[in-house]
LOZA-568697 format. One record per residue: residue number from 1; x, y, z of N, C-alpha, C in turn. Coordinates in nm, 4 decimals. Example, Ala and Ser with C-alpha at 12.3 -4.5 7.8 and 13.67 -1.06 7.14 Angstrom:
+-----+----------+----------+----------+----------+----------+----------+----------+----------+----------+
! num !      nxx !      nyy !      nzz !     caxx !     cayy !     cazz !      cxx !      cyy !      czz !
+-----+----------+----------+----------+----------+----------+----------+----------+----------+----------+
!   1 !   1.3190 !  -0.5690 !   0.7800 !   1.2300 !  -0.4500 !   0.7800 !   1.3200 !  -0.3300 !   0.7800 !
!   2 !   1.2850 !  -0.2250 !   0.7080 !   1.3670 !  -0.1060 !   0.7140 !   1.2900 !   0.0030 !   0.7870 !
+-----+----------+----------+----------+----------+----------+----------+----------+----------+----------+
//
This chain:
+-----+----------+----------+----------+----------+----------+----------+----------+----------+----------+
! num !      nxx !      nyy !      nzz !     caxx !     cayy !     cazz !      cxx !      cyy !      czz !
+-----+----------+----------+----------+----------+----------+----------+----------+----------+----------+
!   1 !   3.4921 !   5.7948 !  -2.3948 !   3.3541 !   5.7754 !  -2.4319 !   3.2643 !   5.8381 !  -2.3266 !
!   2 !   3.1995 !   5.9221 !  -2.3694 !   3.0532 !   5.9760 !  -2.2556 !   2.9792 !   5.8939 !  -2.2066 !
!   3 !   2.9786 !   5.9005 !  -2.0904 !   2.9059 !   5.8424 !  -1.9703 !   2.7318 !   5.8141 !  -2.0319 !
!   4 !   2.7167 !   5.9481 !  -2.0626 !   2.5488 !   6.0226 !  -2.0322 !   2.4721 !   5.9434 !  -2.2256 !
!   5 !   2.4143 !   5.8541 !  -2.2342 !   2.3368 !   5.8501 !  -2.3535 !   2.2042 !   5.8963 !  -2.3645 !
!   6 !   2.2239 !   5.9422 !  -2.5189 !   2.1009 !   6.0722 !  -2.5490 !   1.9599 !   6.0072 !  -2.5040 !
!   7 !   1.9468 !   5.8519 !  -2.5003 !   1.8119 !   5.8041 !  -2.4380 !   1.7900 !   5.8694 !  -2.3087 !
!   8 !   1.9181 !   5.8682 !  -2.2276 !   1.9016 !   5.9062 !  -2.0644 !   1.8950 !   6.0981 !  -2.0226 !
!   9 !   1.9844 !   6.0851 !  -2.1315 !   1.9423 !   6.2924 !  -2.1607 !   1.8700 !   6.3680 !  -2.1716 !
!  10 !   1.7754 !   6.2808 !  -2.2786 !   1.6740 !   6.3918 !  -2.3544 !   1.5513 !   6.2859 !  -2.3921 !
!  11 !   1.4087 !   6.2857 !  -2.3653 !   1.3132 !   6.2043 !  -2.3608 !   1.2804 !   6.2442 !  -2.4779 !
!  12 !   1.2904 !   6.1541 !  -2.5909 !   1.2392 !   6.1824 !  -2.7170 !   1.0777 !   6.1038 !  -2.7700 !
!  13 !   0.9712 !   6.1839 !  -2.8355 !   0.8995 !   6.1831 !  -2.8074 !   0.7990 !   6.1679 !  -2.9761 !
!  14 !   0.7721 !   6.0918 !  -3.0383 !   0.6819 !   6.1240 !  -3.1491 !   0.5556 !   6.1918 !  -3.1257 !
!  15 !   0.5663 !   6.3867 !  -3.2322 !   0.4695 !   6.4367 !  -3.1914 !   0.3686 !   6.4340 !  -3.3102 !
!  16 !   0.4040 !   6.3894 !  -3.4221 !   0.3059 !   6.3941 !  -3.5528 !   0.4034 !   6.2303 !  -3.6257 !
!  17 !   0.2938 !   6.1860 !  -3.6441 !   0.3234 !   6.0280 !  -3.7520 !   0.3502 !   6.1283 !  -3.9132 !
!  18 !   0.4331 !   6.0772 !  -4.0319 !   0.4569 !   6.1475 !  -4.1481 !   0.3105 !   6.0938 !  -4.1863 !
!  19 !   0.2379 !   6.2105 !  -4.2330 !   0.1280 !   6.1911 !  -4.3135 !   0.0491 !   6.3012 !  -4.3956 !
!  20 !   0.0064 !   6.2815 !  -4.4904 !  -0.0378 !   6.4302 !  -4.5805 !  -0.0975 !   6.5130 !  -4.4568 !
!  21 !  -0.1087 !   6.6563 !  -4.5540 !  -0.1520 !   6.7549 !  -4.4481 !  -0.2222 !   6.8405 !  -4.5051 !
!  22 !  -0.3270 !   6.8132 !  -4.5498 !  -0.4307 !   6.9007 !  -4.6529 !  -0.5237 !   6.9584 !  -4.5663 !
!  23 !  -0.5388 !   6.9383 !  -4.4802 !  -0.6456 !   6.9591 !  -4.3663 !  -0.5882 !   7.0413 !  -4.2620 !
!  24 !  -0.4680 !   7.0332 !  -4.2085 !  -0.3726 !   7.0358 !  -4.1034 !  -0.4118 !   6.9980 !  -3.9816 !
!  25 !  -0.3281 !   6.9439 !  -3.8800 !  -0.3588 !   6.8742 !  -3.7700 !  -0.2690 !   6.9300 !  -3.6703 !
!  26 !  -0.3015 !   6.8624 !  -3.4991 !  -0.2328 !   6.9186 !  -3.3978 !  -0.1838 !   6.7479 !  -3.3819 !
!  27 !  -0.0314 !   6.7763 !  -3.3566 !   0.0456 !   6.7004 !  -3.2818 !  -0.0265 !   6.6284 !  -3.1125 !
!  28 !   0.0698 !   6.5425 !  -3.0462 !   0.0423 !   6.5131 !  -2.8932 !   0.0630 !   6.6245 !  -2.8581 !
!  29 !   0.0556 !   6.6251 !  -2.7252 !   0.0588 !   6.7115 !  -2.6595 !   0.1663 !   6.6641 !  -2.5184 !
!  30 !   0.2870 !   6.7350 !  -2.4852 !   0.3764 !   6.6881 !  -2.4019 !   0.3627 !   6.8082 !  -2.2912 !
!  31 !   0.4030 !   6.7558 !  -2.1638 !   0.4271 !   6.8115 !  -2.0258 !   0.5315 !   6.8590 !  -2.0250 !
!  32 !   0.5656 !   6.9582 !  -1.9803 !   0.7025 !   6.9872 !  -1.9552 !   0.7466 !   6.9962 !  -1.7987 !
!  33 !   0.6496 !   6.9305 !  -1.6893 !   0.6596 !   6.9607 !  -1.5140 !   0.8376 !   6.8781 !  -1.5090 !
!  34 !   0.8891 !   6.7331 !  -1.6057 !   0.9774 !   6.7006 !  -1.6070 !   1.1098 !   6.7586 !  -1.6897 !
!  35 !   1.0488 !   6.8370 !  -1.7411 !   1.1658 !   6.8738 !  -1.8640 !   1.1864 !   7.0127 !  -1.8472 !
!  36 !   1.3549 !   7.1367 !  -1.8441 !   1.3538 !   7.2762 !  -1.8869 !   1.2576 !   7.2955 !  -2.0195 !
!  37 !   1.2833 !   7.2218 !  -2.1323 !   1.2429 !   7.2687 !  -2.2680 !   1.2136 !   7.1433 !  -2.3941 !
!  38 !   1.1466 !   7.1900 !  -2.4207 !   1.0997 !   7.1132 !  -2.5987 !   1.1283 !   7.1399 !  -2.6797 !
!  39 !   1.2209 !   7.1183 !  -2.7565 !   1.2252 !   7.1061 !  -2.8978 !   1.1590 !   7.0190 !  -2.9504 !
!  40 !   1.1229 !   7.0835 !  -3.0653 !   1.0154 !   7.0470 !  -3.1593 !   1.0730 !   7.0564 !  -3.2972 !
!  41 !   1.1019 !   6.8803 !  -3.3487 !   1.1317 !   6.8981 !  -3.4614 !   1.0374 !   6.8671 !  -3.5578 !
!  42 !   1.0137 !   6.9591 !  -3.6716 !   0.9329 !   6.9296 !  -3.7787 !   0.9731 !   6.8692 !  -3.9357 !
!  43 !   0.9240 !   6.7755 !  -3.9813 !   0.9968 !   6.7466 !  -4.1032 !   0.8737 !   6.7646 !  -4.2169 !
!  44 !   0.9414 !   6.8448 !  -4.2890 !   0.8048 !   6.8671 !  -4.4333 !   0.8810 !   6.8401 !  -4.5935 !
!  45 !   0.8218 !   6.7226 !  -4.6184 !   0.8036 !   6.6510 !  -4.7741 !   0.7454 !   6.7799 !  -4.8471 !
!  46 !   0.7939 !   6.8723 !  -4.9061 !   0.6717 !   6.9549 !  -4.9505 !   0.7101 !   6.9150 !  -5.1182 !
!  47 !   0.5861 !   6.8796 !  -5.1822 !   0.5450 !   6.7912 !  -5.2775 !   0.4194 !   6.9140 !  -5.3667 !
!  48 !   0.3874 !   7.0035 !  -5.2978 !   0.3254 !   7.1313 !  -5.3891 !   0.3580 !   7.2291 !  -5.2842 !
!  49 !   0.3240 !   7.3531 !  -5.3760 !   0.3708 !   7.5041 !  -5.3290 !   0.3089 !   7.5550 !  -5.2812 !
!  50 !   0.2539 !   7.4721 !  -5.1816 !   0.1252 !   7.5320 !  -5.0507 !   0.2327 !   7.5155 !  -4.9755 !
!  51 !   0.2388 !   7.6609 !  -4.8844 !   0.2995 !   7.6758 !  -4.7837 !   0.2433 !   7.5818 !  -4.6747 !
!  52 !   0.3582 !   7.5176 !  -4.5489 !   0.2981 !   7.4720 !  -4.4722 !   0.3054 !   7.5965 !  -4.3149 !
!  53 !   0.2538 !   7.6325 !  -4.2569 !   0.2239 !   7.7224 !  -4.1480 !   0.2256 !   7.6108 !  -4.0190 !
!  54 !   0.2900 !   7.6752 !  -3.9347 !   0.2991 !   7.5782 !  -3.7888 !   0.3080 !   7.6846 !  -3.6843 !
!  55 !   0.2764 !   7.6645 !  -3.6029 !   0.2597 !   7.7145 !  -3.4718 !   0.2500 !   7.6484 !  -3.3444 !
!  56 !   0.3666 !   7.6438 !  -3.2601 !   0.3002 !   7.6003 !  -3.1382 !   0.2426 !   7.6721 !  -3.0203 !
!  57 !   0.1404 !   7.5819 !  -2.9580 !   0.0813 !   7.6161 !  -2.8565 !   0.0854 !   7.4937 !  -2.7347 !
!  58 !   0.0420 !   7.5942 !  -2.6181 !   0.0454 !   7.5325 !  -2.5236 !  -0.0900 !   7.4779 !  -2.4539 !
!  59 !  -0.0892 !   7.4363 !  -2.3473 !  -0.2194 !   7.3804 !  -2.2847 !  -0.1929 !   7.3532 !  -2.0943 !
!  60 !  -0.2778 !   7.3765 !  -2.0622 !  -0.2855 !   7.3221 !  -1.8839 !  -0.2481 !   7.1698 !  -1.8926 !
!  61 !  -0.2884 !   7.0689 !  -1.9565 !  -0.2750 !   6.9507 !  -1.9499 !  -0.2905 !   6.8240 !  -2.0528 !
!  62 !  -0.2468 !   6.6964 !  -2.0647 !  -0.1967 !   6.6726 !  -2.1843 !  -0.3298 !   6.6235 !  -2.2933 !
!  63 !  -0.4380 !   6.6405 !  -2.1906 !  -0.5743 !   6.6385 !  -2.2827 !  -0.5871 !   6.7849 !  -2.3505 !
!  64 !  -0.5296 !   6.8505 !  -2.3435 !  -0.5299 !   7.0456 !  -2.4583 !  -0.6425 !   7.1278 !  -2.3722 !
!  65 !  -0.6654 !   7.1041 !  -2.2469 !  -0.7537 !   7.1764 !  -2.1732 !  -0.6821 !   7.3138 !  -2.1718 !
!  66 !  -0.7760 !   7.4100 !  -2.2662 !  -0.7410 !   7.5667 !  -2.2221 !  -0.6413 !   7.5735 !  -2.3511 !
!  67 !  -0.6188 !   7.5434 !  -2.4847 !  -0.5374 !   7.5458 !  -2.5635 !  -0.5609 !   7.7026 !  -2.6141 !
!  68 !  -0.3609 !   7.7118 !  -2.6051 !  -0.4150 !   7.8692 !  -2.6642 !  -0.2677 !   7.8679 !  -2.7405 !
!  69 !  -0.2127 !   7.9715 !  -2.8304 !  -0.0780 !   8.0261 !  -2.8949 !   0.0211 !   8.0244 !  -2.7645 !
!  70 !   0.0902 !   8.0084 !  -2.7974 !   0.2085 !   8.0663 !  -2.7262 !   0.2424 !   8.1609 !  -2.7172 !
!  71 !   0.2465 !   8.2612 !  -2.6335 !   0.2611 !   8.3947 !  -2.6125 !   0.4071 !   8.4632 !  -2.6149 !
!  72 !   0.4906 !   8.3875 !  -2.6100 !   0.5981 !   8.4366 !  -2.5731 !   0.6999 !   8.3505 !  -2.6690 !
!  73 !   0.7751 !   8.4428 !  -2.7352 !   0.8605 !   8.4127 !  -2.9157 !   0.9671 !   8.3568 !  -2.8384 !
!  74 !   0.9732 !   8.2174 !  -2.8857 !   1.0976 !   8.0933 !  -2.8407 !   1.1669 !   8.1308 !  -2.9855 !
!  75 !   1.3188 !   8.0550 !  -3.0012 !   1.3946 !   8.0403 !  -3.0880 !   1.3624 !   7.9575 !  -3.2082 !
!  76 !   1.3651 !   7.9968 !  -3.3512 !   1.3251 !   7.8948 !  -3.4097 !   1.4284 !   7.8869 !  -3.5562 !
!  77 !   1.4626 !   7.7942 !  -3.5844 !   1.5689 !   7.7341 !  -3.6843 !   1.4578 !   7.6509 !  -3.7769 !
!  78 !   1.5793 !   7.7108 !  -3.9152 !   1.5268 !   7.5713 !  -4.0453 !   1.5854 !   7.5420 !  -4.1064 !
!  79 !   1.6166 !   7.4566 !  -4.1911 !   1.7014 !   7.4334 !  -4.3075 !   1.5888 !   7.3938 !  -4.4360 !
!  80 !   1.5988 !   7.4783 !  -4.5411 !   1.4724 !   7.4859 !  -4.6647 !   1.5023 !   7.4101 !  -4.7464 !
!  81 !   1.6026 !   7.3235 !  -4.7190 !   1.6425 !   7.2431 !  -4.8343 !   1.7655 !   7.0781 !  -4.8136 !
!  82 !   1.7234 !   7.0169 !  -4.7256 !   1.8026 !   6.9133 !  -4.6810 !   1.8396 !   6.8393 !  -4.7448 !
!  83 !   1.8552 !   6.8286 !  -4.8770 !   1.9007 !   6.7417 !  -4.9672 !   2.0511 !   6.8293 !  -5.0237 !
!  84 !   2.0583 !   6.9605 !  -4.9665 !   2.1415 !   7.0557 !  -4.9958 !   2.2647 !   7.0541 !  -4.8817 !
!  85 !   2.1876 !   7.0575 !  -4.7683 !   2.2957 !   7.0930 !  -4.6715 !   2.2349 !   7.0477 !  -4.4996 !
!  86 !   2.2859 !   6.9790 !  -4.4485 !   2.2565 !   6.9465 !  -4.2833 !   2.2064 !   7.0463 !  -4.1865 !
!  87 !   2.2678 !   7.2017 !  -4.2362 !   2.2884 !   7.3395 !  -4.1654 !   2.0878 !   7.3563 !  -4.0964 !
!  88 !   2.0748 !   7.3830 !  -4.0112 !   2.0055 !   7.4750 !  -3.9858 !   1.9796 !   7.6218 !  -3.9583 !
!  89 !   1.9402 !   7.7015 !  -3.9711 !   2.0201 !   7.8563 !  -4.0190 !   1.8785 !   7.9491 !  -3.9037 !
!  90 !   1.9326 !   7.9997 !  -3.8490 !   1.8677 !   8.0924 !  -3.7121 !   1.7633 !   8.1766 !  -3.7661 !
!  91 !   1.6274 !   8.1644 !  -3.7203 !   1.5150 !   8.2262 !  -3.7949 !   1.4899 !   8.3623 !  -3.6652 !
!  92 !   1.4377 !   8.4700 !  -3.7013 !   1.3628 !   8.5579 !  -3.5865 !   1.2781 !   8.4664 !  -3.4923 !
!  93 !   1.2800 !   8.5209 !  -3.3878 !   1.2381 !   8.4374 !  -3.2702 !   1.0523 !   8.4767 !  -3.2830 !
!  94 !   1.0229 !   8.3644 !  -3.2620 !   0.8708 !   8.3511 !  -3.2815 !   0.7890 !   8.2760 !  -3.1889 !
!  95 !   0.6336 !   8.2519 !  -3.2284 !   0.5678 !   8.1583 !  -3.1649 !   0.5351 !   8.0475 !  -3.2732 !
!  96 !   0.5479 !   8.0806 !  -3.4109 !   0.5317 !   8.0245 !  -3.5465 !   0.6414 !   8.0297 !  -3.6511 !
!  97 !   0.5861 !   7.9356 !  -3.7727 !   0.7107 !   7.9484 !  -3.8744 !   0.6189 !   7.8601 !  -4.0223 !
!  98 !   0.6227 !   7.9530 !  -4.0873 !   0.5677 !   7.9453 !  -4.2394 !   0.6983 !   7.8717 !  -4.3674 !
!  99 !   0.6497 !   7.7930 !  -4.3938 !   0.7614 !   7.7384 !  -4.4986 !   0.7213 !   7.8479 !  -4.6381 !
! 100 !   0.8574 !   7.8650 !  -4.7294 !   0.8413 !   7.8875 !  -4.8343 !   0.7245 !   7.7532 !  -4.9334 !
! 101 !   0.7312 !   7.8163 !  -5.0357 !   0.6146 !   7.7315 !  -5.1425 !   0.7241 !   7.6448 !  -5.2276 !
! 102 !   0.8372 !   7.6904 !  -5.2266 !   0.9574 !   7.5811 !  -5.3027 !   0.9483 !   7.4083 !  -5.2436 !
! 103 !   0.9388 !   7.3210 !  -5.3312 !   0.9142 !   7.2096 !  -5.3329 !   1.0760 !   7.1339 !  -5.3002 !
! 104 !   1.0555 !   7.1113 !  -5.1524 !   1.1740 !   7.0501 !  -5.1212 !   1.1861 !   6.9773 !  -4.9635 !
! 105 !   1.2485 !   6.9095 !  -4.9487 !   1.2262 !   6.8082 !  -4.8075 !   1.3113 !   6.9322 !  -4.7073 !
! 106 !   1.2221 !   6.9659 !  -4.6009 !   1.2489 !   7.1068 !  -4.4950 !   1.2443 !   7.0631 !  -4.3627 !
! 107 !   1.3494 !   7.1214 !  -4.3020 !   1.3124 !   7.0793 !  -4.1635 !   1.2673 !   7.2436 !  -4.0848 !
! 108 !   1.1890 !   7.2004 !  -3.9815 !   1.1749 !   7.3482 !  -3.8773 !   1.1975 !   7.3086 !  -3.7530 !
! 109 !   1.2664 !   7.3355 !  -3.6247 !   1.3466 !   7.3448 !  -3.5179 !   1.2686 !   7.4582 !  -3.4171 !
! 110 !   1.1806 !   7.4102 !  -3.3505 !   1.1247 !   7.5383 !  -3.2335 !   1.1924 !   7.4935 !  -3.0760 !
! 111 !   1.2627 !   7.6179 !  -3.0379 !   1.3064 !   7.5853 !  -2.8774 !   1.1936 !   7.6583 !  -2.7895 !
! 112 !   1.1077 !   7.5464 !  -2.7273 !   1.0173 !   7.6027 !  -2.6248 !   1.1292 !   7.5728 !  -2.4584 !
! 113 !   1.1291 !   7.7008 !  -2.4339 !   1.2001 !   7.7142 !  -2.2853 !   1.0931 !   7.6810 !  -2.1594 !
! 114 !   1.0607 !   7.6252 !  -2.1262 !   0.9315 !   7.5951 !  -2.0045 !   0.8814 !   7.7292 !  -1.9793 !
! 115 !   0.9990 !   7.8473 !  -1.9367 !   0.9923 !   7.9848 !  -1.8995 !   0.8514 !   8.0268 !  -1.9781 !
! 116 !   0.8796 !   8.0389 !  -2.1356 !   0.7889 !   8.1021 !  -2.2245 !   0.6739 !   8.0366 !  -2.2076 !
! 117 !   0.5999 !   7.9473 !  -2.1320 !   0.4423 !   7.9008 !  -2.1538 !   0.4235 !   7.9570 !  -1.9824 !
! 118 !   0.2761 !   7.9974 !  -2.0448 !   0.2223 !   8.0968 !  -1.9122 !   0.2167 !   8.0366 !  -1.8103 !
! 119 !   0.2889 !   8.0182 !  -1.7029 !   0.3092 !   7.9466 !  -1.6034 !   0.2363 !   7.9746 !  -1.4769 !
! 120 !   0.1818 !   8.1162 !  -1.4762 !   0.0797 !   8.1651 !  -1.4079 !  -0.0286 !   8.1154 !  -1.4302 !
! 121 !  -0.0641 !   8.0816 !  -1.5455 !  -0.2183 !   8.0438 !  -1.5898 !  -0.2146 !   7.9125 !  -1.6072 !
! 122 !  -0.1186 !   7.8342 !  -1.5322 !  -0.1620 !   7.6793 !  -1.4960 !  -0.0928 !   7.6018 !  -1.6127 !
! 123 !  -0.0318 !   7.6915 !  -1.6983 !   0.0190 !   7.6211 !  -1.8503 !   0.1634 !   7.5603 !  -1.7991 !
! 124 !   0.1311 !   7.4145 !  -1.8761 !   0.2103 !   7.3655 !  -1.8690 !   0.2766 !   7.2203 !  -1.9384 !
! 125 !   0.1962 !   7.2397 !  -2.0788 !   0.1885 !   7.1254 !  -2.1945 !   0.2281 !   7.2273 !  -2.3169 !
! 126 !   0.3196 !   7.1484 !  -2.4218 !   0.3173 !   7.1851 !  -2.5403 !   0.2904 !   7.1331 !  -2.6592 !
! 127 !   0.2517 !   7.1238 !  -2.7779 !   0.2231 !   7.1135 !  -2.9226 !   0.2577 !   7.1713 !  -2.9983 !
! 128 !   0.2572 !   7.1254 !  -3.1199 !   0.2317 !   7.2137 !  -3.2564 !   0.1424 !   7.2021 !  -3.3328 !
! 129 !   0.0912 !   7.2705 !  -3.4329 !   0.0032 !   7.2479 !  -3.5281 !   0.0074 !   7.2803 !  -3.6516 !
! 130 !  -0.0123 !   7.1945 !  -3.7901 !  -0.0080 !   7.2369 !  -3.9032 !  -0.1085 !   7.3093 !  -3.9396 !
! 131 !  -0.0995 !   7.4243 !  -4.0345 !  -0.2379 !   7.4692 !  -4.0980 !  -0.2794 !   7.4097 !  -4.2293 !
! 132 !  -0.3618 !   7.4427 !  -4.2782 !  -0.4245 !   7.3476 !  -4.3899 !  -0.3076 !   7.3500 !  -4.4567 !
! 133 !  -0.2515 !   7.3131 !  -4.5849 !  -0.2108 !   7.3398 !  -4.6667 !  -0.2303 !   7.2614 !  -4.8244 !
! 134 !  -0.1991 !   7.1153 !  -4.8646 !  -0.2412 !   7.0432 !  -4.9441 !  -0.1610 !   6.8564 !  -4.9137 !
! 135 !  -0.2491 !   6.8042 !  -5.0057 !  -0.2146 !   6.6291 !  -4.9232 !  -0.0534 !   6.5857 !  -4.9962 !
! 136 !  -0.0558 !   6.6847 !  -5.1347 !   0.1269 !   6.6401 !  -5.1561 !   0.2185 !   6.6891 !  -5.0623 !
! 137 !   0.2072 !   6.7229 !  -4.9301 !   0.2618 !   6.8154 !  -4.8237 !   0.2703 !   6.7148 !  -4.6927 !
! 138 !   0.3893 !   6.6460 !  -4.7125 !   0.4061 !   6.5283 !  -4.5539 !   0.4821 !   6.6108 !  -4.4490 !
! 139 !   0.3781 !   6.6038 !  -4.3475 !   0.4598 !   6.6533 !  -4.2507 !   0.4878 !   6.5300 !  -4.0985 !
! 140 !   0.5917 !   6.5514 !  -4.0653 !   0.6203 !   6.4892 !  -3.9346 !   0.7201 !   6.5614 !  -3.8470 !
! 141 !   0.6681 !   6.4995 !  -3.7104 !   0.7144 !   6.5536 !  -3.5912 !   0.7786 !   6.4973 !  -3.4569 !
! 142 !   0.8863 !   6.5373 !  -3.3991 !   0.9390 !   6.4309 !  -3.2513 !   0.9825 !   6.5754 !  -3.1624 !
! 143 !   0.9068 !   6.5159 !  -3.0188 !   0.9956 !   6.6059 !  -2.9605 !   1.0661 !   6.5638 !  -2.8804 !
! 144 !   1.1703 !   6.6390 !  -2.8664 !   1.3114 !   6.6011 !  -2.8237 !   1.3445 !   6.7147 !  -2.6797 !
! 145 !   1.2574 !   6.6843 !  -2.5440 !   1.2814 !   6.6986 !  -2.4256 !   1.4145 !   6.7392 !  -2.3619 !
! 146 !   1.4355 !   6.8200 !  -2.3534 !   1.5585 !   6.8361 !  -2.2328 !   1.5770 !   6.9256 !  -2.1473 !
! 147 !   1.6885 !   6.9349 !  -2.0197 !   1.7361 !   6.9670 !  -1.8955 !   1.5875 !   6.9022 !  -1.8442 !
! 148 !   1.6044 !   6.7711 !  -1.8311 !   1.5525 !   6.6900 !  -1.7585 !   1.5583 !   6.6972 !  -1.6299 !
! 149 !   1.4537 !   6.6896 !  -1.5385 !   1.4781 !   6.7214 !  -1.3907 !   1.5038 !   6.6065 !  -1.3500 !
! 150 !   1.5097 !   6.4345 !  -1.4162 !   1.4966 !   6.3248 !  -1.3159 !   1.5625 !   6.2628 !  -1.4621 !
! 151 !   1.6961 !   6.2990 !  -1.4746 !   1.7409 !   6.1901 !  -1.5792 !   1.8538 !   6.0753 !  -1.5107 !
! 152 !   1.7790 !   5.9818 !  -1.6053 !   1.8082 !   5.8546 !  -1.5566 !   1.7947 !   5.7906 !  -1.6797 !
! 153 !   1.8446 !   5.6539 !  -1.6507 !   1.7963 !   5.5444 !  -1.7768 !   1.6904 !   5.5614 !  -1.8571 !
! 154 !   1.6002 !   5.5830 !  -1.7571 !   1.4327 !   5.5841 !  -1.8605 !   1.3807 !   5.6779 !  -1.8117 !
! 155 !   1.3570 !   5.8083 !  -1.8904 !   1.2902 !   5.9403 !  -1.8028 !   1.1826 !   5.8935 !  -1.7942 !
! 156 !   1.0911 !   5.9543 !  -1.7415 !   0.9450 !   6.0453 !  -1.7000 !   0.8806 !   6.0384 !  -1.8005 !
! 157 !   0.7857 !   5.9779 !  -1.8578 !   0.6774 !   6.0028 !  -1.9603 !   0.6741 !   6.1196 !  -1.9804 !
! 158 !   0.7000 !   6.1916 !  -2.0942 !   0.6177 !   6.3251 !  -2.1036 !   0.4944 !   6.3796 !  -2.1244 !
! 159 !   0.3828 !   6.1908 !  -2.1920 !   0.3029 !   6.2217 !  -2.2102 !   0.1768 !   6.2079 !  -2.1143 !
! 160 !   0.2108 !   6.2044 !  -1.9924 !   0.1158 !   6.2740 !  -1.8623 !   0.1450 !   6.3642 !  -1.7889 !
! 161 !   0.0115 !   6.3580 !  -1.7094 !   0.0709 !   6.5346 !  -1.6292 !   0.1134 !   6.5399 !  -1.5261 !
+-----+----------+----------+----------+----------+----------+----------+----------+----------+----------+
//
């Protein structure tokens, strides 16, 4: 049996509550000074054939001071159809990721590496954000922290700076 449990591994993090998305909204906003990287998982109910559009961005701090795109294309995975298959399937590396308009429960998978947020320019928080799309369209979000610099029982808040 492994020593290491995923509580003490990886600081998991709710970044969007499931809720329509007709408007689109920005997630929390997490630090990464404790963590290598963020994953960012997205889950979309899509309930009409409005694409949902996401993008993350970064920020200086966990109030979104200085919010801008992410400049630099992290890894990003999806699976378009989870009632089909568990698989997540390797997308071109991006800063964003557009769902098809097919009506089906989707997941999207972004690996932010700490590396890729401008680290020169004081950046050092991440998010995502939905774009408008329509209210039969649930989206939700957790991020899932890791190469933790101080793992232990109970990491590091991610959500200060």
């Amino acid at each position: 049996m492994s020593k290491t449990t995923l509580a003490a591994a990886m600081k998991i993090i709710e970044a969007l509550a499931p809720a329509a998305d007709a408007g689109g909204r920005s997630s929390d906003i997490v630090s990464l000074k404790n963590a290598g990287r963020a994953n960012i998982l997205v889950s979309i109910a899509q309930g009409n054939a409005a694409p949902v559009a996401l993008a993350v961005m970064q920020a200086t701090d966990v109030s979104g001071a200085g919010a801008k795109a992410l400049g630099n294309a992290g890894r990003i995975w999806s699976n378009a159809d989870t009632s089909l298959s568990d698989t997540l399937v390797r997308q071109p590396d991006g800063v964003g990721f557009t769902t098809s308009a097919a009506l089906k429960n989707k997941q999207v998978l972004f690996e932010v590496d700490a590396t890729l947020l401008d680290v020169e320019g004081g950046y050092d928080c991440v998010f995502v954000t939905t774009g408008a799309s329509n209210a039969a369209n649930i989206t939700a979000a957790i991020f899932l922290l890791d190469d933790l610099r101080y793992q232990q029982e109970t990491p590091p808040s991610g959500l200060v700076d």
